[in-house]
N, C-alpha and C positions, 0 to 999 in steps of 0.2 A: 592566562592566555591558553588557547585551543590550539589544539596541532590537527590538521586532516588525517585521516588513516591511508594510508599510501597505498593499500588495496582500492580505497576508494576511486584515484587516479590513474589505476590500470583498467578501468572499464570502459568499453567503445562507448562515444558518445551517443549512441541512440537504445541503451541501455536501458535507461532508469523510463522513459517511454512509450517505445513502442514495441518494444520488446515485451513488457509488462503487460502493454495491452493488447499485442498478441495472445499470450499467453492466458489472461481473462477472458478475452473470447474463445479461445479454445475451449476454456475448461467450462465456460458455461454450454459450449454446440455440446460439448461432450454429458454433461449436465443439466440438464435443462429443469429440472426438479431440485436443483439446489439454489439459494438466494444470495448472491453475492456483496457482501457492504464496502461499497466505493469510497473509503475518506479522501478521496482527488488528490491533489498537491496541496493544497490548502495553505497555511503559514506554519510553514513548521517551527519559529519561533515562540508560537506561543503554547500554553497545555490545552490538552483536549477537554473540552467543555464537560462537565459534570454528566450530562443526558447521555455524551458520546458512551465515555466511561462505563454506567449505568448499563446500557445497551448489550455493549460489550461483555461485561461480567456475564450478562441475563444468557445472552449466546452459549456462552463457553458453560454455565452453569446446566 
């Protein structure tokens, strides 16, 4: 069985967002020469597809 992390449930509900996506619009007006990769909300039950994964390494690589 999973327990929630109880920091989790100390954050204001418009958190996780619009807060967020304040903050990616910012930093892109702020940025505009950098490229940002959006994974959405998407299912977070499941893993992230091979390609995602791939993409990712290639980035940070």
């Amino acid at each position: 069985m999973f327990k929630i992390n109880d920091n989790y449930l100390k954050l204001p509900g418009s958190y996780l967002f619009s807060t967020i996506g304040r903050k990616v619009n910012e930093f892109q007006a702020a940025h505009p020469d950098k490229t940002v990769i959006r994974l959405g909300i998407g299912d977070v039950t499941q893993p992230l597809a091979p390609v995602i994964i791939d993409a990712l390494h290639g980035a940070v690589d």
